[in-house]
C-alpha positions as CSV (number, residue, x, y, z in Angstrom):
1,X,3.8,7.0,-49.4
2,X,3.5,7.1,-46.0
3,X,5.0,4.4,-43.1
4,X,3.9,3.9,-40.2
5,X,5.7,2.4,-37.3
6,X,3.9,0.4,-34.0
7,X,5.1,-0.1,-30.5
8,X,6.7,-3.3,-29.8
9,X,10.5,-4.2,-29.9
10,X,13.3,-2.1,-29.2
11,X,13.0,-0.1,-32.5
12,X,9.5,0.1,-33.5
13,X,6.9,-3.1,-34.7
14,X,6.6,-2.3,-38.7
15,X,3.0,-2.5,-39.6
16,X,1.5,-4.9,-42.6
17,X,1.3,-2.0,-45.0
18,X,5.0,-1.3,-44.7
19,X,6.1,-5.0,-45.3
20,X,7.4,-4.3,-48.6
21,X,9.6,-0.9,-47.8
22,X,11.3,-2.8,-45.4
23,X,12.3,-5.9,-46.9
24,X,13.3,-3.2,-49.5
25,X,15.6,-2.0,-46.9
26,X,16.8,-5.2,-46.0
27,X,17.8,-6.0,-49.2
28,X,19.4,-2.7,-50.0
29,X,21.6,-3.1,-47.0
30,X,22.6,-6.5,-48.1
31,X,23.9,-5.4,-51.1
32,X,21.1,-6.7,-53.6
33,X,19.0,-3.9,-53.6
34,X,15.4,-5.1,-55.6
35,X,13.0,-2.8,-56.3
36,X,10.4,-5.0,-53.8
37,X,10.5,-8.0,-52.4
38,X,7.0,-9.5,-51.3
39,X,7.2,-11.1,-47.6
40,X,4.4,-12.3,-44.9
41,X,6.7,-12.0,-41.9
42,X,7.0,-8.8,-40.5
43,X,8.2,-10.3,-37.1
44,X,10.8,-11.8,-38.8
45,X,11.4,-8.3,-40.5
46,X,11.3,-6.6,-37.6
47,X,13.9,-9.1,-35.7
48,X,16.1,-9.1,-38.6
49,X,16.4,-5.4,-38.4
50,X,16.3,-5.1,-34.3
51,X,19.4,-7.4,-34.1
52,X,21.6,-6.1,-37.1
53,X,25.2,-5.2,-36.0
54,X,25.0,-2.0,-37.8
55,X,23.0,0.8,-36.9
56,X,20.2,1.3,-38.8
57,X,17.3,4.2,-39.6
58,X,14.6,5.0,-42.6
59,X,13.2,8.7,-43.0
60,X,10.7,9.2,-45.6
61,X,10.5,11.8,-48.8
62,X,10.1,14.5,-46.5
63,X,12.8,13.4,-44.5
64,X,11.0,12.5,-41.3
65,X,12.3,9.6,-39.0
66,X,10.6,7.0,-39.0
67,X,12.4,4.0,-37.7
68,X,15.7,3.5,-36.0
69,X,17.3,0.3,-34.6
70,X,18.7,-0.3,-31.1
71,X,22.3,-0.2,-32.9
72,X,21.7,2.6,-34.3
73,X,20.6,4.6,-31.2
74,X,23.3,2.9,-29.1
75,X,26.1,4.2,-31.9
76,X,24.8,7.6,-32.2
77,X,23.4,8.2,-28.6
78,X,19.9,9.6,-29.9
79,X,16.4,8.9,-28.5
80,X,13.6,7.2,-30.9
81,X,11.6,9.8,-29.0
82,X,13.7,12.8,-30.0
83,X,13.6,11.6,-34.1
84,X,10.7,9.9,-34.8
85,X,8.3,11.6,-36.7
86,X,10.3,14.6,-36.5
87,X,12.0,16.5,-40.0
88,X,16.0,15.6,-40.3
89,X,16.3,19.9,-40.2
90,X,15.5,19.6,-36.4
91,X,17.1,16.4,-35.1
92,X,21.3,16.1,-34.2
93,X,21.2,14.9,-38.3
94,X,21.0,18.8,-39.2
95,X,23.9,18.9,-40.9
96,X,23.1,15.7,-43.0
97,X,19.9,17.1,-44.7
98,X,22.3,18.4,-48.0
99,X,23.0,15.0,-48.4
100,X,19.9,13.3,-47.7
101,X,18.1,15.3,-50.1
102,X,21.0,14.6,-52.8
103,X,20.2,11.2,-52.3
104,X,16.9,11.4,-52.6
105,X,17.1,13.7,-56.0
106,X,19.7,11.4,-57.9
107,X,18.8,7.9,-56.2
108,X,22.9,7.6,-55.4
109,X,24.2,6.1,-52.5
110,X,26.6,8.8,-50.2
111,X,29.1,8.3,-47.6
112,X,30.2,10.4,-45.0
113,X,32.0,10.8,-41.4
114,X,30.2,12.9,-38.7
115,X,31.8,15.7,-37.3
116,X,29.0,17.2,-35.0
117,X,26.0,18.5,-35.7
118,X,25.7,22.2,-37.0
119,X,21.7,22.5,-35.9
120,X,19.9,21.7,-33.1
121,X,19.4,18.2,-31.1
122,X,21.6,16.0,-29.4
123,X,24.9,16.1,-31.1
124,X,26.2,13.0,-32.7
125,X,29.1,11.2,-32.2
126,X,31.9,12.6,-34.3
127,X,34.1,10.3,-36.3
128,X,30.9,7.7,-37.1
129,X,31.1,6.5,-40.4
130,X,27.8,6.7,-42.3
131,X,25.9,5.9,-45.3
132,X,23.0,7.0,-47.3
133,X,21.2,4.6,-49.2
134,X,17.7,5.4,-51.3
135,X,15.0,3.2,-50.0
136,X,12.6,2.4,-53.5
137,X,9.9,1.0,-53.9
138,X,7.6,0.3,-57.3
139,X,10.7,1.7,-59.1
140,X,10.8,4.8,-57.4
141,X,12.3,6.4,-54.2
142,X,10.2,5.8,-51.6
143,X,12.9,7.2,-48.8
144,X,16.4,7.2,-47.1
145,X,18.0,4.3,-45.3
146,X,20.6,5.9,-42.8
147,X,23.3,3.1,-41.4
148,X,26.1,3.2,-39.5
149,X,28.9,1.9,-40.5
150,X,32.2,0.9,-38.5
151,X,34.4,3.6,-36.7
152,X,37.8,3.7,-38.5
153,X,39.0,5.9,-36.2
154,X,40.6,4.5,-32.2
155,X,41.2,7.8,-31.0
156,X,37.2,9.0,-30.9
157,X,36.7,5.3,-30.1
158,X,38.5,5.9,-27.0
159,X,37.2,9.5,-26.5
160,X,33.3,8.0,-26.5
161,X,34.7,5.1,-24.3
162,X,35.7,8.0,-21.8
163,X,32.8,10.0,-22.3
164,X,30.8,7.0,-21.1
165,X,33.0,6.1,-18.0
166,X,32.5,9.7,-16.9
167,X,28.7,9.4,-17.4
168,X,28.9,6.1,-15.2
169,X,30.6,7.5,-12.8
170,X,28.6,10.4,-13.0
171,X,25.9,8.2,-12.3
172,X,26.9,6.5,-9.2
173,X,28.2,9.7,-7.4
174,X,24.5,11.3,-8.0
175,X,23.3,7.5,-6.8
176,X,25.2,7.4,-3.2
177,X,24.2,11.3,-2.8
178,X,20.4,10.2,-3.2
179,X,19.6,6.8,-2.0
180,X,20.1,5.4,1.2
181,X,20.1,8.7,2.7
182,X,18.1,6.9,6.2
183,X,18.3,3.6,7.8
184,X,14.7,3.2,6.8
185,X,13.6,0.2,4.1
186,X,10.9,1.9,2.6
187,X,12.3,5.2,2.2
188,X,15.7,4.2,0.7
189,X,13.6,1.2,-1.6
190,X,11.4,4.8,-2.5
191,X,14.5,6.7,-3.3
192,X,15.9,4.0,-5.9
193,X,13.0,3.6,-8.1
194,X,12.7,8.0,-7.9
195,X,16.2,7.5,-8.8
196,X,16.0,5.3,-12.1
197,X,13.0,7.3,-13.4
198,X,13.2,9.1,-16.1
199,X,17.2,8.4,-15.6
200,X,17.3,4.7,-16.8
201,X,13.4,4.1,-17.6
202,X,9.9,4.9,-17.5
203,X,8.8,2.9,-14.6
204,X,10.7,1.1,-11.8
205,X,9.5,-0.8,-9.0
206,X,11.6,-2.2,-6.1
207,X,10.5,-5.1,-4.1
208,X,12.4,-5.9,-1.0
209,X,12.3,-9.2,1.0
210,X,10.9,-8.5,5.0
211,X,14.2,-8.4,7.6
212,X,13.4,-11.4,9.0
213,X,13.6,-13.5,5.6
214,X,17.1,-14.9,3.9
215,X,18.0,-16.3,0.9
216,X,21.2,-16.4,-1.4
217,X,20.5,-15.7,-5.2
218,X,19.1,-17.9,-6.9
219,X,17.3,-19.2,-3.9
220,X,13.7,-21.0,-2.8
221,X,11.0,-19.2,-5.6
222,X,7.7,-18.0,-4.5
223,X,9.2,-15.8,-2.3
224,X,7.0,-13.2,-0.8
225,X,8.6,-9.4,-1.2
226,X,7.5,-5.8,0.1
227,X,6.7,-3.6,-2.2
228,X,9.1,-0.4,-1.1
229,X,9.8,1.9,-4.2
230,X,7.5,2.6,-7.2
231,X,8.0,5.5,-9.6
232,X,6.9,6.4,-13.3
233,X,7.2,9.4,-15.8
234,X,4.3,11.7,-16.3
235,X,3.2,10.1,-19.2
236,X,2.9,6.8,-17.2
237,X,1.5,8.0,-14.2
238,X,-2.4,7.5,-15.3
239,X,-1.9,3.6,-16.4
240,X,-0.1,2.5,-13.0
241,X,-3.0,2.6,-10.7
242,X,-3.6,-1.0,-10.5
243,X,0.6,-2.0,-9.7
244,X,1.1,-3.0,-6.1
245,X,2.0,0.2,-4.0
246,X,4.6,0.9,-1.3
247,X,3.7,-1.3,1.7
248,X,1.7,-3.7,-0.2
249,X,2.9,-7.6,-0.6
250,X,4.5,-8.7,-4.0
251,X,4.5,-12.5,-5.5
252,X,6.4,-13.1,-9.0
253,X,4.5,-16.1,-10.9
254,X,7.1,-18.8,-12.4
255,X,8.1,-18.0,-15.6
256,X,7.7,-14.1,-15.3
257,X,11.3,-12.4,-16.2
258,X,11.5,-11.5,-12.1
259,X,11.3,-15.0,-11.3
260,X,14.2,-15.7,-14.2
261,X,16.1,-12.9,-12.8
262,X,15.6,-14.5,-8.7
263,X,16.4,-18.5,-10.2
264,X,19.8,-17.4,-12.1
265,X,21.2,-14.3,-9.7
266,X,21.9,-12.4,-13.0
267,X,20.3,-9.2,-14.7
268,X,18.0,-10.1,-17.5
269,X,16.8,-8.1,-20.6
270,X,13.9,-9.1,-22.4
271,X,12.0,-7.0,-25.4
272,X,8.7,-8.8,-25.1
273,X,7.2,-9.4,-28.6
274,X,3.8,-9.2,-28.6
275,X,1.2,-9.2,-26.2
276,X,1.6,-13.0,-24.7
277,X,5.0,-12.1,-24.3
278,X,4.4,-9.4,-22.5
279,X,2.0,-10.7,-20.3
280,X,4.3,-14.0,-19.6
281,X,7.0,-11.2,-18.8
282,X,4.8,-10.0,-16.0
283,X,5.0,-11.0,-12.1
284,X,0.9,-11.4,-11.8
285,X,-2.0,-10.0,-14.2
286,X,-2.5,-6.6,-12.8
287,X,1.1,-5.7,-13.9
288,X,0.7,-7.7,-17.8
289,X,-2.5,-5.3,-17.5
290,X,-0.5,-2.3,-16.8
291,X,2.5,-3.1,-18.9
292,X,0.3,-3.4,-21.9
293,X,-1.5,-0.2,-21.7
294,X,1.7,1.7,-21.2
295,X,3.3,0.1,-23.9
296,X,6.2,-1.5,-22.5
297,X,8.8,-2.9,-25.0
298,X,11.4,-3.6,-23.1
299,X,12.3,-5.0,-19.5
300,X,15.3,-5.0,-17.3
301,X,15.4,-6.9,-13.9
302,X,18.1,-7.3,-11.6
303,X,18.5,-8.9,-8.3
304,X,19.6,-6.6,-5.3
305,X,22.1,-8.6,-3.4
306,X,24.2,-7.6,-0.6
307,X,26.9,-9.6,1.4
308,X,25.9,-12.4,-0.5
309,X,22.3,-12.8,0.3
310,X,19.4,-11.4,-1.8
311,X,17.5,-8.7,-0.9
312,X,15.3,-7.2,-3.1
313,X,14.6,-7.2,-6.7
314,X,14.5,-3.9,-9.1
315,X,12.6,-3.8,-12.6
316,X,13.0,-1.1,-15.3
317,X,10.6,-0.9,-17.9
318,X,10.5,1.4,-21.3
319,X,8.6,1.9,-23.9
320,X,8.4,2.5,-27.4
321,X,9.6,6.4,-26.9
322,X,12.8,4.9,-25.7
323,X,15.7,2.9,-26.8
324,X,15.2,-0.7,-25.6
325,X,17.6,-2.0,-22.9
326,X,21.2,-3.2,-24.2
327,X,23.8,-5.2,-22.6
328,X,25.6,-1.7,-21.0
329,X,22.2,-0.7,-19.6
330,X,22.9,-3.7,-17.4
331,X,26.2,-3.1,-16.7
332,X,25.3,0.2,-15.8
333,X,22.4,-0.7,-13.6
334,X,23.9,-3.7,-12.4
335,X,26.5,-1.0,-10.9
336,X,23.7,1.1,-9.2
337,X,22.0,-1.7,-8.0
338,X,24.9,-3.2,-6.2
339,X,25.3,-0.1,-4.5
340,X,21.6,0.5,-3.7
341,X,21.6,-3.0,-2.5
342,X,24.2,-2.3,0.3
343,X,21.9,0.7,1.4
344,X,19.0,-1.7,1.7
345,X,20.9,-4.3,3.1
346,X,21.6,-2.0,5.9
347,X,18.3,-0.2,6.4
348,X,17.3,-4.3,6.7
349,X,19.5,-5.2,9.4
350,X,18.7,-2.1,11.4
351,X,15.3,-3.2,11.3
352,X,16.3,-6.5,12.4
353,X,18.2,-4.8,15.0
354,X,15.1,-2.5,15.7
355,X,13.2,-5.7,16.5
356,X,15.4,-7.1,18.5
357,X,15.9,-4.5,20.6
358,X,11.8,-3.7,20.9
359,X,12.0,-7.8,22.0
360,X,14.2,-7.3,25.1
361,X,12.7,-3.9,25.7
362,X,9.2,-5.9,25.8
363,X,10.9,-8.9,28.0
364,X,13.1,-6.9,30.4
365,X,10.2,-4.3,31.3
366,X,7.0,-6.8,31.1
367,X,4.8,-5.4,34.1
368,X,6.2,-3.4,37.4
369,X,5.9,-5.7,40.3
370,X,3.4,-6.3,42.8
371,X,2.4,-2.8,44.6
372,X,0.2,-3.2,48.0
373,X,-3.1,-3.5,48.0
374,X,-3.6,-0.1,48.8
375,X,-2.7,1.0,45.9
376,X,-4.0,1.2,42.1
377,X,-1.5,0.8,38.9
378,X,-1.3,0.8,35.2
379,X,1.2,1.3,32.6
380,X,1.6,1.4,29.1
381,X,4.7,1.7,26.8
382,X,5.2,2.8,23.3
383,X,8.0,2.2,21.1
384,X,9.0,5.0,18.6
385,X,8.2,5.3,15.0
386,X,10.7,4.0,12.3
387,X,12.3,7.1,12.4
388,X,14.2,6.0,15.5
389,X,15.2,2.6,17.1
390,X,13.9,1.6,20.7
391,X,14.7,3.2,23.5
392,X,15.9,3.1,27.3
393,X,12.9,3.9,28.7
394,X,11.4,1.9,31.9
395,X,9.3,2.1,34.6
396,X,9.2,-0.3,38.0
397,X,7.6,-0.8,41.3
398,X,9.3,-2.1,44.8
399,X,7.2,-3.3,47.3
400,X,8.4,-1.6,50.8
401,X,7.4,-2.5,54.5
402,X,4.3,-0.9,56.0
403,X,2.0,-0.5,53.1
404,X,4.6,2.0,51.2
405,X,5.4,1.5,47.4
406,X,8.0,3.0,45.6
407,X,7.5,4.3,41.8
408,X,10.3,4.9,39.5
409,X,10.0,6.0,36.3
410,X,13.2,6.2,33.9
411,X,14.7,7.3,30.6
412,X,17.9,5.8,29.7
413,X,20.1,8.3,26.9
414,X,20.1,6.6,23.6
415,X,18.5,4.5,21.7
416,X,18.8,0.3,20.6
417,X,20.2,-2.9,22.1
418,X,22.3,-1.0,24.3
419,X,20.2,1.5,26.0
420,X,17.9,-1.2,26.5
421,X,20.6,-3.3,28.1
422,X,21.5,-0.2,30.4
423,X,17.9,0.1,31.0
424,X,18.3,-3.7,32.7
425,X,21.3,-3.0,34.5
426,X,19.9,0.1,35.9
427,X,16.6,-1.1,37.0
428,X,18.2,-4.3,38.7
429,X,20.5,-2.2,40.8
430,X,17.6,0.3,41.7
431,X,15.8,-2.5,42.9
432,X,18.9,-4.0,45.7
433,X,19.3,-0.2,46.2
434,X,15.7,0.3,47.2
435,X,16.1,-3.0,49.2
436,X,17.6,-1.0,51.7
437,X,14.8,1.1,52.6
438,X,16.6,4.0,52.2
439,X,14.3,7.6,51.5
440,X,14.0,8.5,47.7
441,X,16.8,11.0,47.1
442,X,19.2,8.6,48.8
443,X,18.2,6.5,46.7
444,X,19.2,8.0,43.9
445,X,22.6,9.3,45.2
446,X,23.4,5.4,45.9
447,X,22.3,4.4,42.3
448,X,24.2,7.5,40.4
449,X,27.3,6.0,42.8
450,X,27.2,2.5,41.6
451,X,26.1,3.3,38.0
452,X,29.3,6.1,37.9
453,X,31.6,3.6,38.8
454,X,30.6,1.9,35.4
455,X,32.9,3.6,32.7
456,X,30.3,2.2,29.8
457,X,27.0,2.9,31.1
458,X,25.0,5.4,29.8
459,X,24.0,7.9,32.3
460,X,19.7,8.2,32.3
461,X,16.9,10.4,34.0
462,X,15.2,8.9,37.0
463,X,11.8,10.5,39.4
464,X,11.0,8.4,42.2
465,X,7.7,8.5,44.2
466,X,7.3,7.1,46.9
467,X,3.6,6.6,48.1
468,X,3.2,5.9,51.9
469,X,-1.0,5.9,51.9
470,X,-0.8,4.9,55.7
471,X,0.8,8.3,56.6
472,X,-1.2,10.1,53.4
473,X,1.8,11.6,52.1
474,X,4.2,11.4,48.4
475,X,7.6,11.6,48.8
476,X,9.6,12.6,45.8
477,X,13.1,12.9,44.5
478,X,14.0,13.5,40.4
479,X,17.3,12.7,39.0
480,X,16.9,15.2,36.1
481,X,13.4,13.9,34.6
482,X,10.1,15.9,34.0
483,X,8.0,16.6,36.7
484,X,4.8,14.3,37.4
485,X,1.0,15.2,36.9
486,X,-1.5,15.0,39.4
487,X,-5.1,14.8,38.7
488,X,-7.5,15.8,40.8
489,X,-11.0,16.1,41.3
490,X,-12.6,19.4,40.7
491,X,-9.1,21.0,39.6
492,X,-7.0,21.2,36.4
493,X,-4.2,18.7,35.8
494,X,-1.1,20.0,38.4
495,X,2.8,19.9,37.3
496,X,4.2,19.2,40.8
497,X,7.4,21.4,41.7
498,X,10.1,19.1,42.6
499,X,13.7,19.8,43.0
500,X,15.9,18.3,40.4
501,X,19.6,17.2,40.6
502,X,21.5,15.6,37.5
503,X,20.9,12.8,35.6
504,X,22.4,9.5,37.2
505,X,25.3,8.0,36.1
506,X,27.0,11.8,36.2
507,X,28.4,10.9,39.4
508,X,27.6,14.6,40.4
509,X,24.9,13.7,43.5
510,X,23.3,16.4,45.0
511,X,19.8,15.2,45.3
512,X,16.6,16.6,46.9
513,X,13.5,15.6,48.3
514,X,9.8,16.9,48.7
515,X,6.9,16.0,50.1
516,X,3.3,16.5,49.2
517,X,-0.5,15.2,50.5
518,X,-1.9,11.8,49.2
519,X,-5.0,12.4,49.3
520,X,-7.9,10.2,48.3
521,X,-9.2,10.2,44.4
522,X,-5.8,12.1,43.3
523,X,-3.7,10.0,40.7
524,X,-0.3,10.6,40.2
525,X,1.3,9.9,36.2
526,X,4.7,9.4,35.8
527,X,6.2,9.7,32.4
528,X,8.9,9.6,29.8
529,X,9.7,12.8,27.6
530,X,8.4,11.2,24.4
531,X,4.8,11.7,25.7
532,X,5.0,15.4,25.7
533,X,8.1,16.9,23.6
534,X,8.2,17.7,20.2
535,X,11.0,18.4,17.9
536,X,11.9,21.8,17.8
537,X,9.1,23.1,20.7
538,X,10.1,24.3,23.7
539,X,9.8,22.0,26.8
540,X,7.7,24.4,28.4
541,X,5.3,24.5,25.7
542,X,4.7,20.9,25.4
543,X,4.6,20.5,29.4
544,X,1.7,23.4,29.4
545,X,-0.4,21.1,26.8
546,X,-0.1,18.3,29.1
547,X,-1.1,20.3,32.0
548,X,-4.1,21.8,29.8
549,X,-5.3,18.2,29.5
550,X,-9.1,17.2,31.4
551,X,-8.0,13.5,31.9
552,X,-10.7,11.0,33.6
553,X,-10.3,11.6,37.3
554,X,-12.9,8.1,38.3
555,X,-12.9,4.9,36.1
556,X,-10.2,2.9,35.7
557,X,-6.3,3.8,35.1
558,X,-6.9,2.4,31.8
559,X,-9.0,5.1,30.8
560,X,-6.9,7.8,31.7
561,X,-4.2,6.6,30.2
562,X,-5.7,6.3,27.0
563,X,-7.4,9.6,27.2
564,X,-3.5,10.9,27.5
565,X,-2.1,9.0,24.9
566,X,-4.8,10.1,22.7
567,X,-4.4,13.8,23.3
568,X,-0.3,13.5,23.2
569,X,1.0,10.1,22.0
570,X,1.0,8.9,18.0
571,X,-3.0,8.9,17.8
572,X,-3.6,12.7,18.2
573,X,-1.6,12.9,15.1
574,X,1.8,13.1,15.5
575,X,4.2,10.5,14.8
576,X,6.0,9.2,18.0
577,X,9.7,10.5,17.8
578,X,10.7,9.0,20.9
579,X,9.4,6.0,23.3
580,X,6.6,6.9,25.3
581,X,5.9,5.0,29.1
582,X,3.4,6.4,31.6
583,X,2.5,4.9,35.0
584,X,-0.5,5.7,36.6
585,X,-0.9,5.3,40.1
586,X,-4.1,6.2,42.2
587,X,-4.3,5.2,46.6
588,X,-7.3,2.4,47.1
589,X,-10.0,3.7,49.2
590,X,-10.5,1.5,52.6
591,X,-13.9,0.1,52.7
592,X,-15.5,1.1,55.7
593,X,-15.8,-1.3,58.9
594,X,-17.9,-3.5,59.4
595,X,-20.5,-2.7,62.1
């Protein structure tokens, strides 16, 4: 005779046909042991079996596995996937099989207490009680019913209580090593879900709420999360195409086990039986869809919550080829998750933070003031990518008497709130500094003066230009920044050579200045470091490509600012590490007078 055993619940769905074997096997382990006992329930069966206190298995004639309980793989540590359907002679039960096969010769029930295995497999417990009771059938032995009794013994008690503290913390030391290794939401909600699988399930998802949105647990439902972490075995790989991926919005239904798990705060398990179950269980169709074709029989969802707010939400999932999830799988997770929790939590409020500081970037730069007439402007700026917050990075015009404008472009050290507040404090003072109608490099000797004197500023890069169209000339002075472009027609795009002193704020002085031709149709393009460096290039190298550049030398700024962006900045391909800001400026042509 031959059993067969199905998919759903944590140790296996009997099938119709095998009805009678295991109400045999009920009986037997209840003590009244009938040869059959006819029964149309095998749900009821099934539960009966799934929630004894004892662990329990069958293995057939041949002694091949072919059901276990979730006691019984909790007691004895074993797989469903590393017995089922597999000969005792190669499972951790090696050293069983003499009396297995006694049991199965005289039909007599046998006791005995493990004391690790001999063969191959996971090794069992030692110090388990266990019994071996013939299954039978139409009067004859049909199989083997394996249970585990209670554990007379304290001392291996407390041995596999250690053992299992050591694997927990185990756990969470490998856990703080490998998530939450950045400040970035996606990459640490990414690192969880790699984390669980094949660790703690099959497939894991983490969802995680946007910066911006707050809620205790237990909170408003229909909350709308980002999808950041989404991982599966190899075996599961083919039936998740149609789960919401990374970057893509998430909404769990009411009544799915994520929205159970959001409305109470607390973990919660759930072995779906059946299909309807499982598709109630699911946050929206596509995922009942997928859950069903990967066989999932058993669910674990906890919220992530950090500093008293919710932040995410993390589902496990296994199938049939695992044990289901038992109350220490959520004590175990639930530890993981606090932790992972924290790591989102923060990579949350440094987006926040992010944001904030992009904000006041945004409001204390806006657009550089008014130039004269005789002169054209644009300007662009560019925060960096998530790998790093906002910057310092400004740029500004100052009006000056007869017809001259002065240029500044800047780059304060650092990056968030504060650079950008330094950014504000330094382009205020430049512009009572410039108020003076002083020339550029005293300027700057002024500025580096007053910002000095300010123990918490950070010091920052600074070119002036000063364009004077009346008397066709530039007049320059660089306080450690790179050198500006000039594009000309008819000629390649020129690296002006300008004497640099320190950055400002160094207190160190010693600046230059240098002069050079405005002539008509030239532009001049200031900019910050992020437009041309790249991480582990040398400055010269990237300062060549910019010089290499054919940028539009008629048309408006506009256009030649884009054509530069697009050859150097995030569209030609590579991710801004830095903030970028470029000023164009180009001297207006006089029309001629009238006759």
């Amino acid at each position: 005779m031959r059993f067969r055993y199905g998919d759903g619940g944590d140790g296996g769905t009997p099938t119709n046909a095998d009805t009678t074997a295991l109400t045999a096997a009920v009986a037997a382990l209840s003590g009244s042991a009938p040869d059959t006992t006819d029964s149309d329930s095998a749900d009821l069966l099934r539960e009966l079996l799934d929630v004894l206190p004892a662990g329990v298995a069958l293995l057939d004639t041949e002694l091949r596995w072919l059901y276990l309980n979730t006691a019984f793989a909790t007691a004895t540590g074993l797989r469903r996937a590393d017995l089922l359907g597999r000969p005792a002679p190669d499972t951790a039960f090696a050293d069983a099989v003499g009396t297995l096969r006694r049991v199965l010769d005289d039909g007599r029930d046998r006791e005995r207490v493990t004391g690790g295995p001999d063969g191959p497999g996971t090794p069992v417990p030692a110090g388990l009680r266990v019994r071996y009771r013939p299954l039978t059938a139409g009067g004859r032995v049909i199989g083997v019913i394996v249970a585990v009794l209670d554990d007379p013994d304290p001392v291996q008690e407390l041995r596999r209580e250690l053992t299992r503290a050591r694997t927990r913390l185990a756990l969470l030391e490998a856990a703080a090593e490998r998530i939450g290794t950045t400040l970035d939401i996606d990459t640490t909600g990414a690192e969880l879900a790699a984390f669980a699988v094949p660790r703690l399930a099959e497939l894991a998802t983490v969802d995680v709420l946007p910066p911006d949105t707050a809620t205790r647990p237990g909170g408003a439902p229909g909350l709308r999360f980002h999808r950041a972490g989404l991982a599966a075995t190899a075996a599961l790989r083919p039936d998740v195409g149609a789960l919401a991926r990374p970057g893509e919005s998430v909404r769990h239904r009411d009544g799915s086990v994520a929205a159970r798990a959001l409305a109470s705060g607390v973990a919660v398990l759930l072995a779906p039986r059946g299909a309807e179950e499982l598709t109630a269980a699911a946050p929206d169709p596509h995922t009942a869809a997928v859950f069903r074709t990967a066989g999932v029989t058993s669910l674990l969802v906890l919220p992530l919550t950090a500093r008293g707010e919710l932040v995410g939400l993390l589902t496990l999932a296994r199938t049939a080829a695992s044990p289901g999830f038992g109350p220490d799988d959520a004590v175990l997770v639930g530890d993981l998750a606090a932790r992972a929790a924290t790591g989102i939590d923060n990579a949350r409020r440094y987006s926040r933070s992010q944001g904030i500081a992009l904000d006041l970037q945004r409001a204390l730069l806006s657009e550089p003031g008014n130039p004269h007439q005789n002169l054209e402007l644009a300007s662009r700026y560019l925060p960096s990518g998530s790998s790093s917050v906002v910057g310092g990075d400004w740029y500004e015009t100052v009006r000056l008497p007869f017809g001259r404008t002065l240029l500044v472009m800047g780059d304060v050290m650092g990056h968030g709130v504060e650079a950008a507040v330094d950014m504000s404090n330094y382009r205020s003072t430049l512009r009572d500094v410039a108020g003076m109608d002083l020339p550029p490099h005293r300027i700057l000797r002024q500025l580096d003066t007053v910002i000095a004197a300010n123990e918490s500023a950070r010091p920052a890069t600074c070119l002036l230009a000063l364009a004077d169209p009346g008397r066709g000339r530039w007049t320059f002075s660089c306080a450690g920044h790179l050198p500006p472009a000039l594009v000309a027609p008819g000629r390649p795009t020129e690296l002006l050579r300008i004497p640099t002193g320190p950055p400002l704020g160094t207190g160190f002085g010693g600046y230059e200045q240098a002069t050079r031709a405005l002539l008509p149709g030239e532009t001049l393009l200031l900019y910050t470091d992020g437009l041309v460096e790249r991480r582990g290039e040398d400055i010269d190298v990237s300062l060549a490509r910019l010089a290499a550049l054919r940028l539009p030398v008629t048309g408006p700024l506009d256009d030649l600012l884009d054509a530069a962006l697009h050859a150097l900045g995030p569209a030609s391909g590579h991710p801004a590490e830095d903030d970028i800001a470029v000023l164009a400026a180009r001297p207006r042509l006089r029309p001629p007078p009238r006759a």
